[in-house]
C-alpha positions in Angstrom: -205.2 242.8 93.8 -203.2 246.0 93.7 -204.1 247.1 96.9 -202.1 244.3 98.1 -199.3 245.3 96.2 -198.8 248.5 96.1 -195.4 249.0 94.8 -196.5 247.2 91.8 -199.3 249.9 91.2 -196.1 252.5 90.8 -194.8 250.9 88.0 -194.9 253.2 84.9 -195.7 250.9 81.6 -192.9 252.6 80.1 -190.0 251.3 82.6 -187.4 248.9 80.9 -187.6 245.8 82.6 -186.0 242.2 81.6 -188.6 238.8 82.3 -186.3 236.2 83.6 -187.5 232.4 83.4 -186.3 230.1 86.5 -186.3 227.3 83.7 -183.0 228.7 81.6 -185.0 230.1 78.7 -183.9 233.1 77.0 -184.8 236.2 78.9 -187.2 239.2 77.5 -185.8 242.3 77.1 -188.8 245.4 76.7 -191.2 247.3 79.2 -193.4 246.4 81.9 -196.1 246.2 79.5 -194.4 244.2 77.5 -193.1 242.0 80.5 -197.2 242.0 81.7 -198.3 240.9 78.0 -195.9 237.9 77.9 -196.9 236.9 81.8 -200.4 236.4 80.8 -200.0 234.2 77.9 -198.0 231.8 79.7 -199.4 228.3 80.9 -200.1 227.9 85.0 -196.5 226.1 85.4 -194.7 228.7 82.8 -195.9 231.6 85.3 -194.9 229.7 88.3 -191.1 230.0 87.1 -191.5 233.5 85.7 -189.8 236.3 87.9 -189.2 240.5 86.2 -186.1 242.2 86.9 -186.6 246.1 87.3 -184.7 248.6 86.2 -185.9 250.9 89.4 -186.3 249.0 92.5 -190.1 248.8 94.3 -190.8 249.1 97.6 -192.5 245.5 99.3 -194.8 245.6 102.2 -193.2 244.4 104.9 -189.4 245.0 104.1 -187.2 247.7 104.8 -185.4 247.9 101.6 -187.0 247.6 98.0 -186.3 245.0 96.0 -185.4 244.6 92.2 -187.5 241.7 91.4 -190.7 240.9 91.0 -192.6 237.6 91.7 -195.1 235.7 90.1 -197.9 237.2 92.2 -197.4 240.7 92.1 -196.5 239.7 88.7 -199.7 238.7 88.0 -200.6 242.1 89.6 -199.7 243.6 86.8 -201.8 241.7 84.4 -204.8 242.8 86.5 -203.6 246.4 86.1 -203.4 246.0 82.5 -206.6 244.7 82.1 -208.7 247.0 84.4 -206.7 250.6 82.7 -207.8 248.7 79.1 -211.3 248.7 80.0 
């Protein structure tokens, strides 16, 4: 999956980053990692509304510019990052 994101694979774990929720709960505050974690334990519907704002914008295939935010999917990127380094 990272291949198709490859900004996302640029991402140190280390990087302050804030997960935002599209349904007005309170935001969280900590790393990528951390962001990554808390993205994986959500339920389906929970992810769908999840979005992380960077501190250091990533480049998106396709654009121009980078972009401070981060979707569900390359989101969910993450996750698969996470898990494949742990193993």
């Amino acid at each position: 999956m990272e291949q198709k994101y490859p900004g996302v694979a640029a991402i140190p774990w280390d990087q302050p980053a804030t997960m935002i929720d599209l349904d007005g709960k309170p935001p969280l505050i900590g790393t990528i990692r951390d962001c990554a974690t808390h993205f994986a334990l959500y339920k389906p519907h929970a992810q769908t509304q999840a979005r992380v704002l960077l501190t250091h914008p990533v480049h998106r295939e396709g654009r121009k510019t980078r972009t401070w935010l981060l979707e569900p999917n390359e989101i969910e990127a993450l996750v698969v990052r996470m898990r494949s380094e742990a193993h």
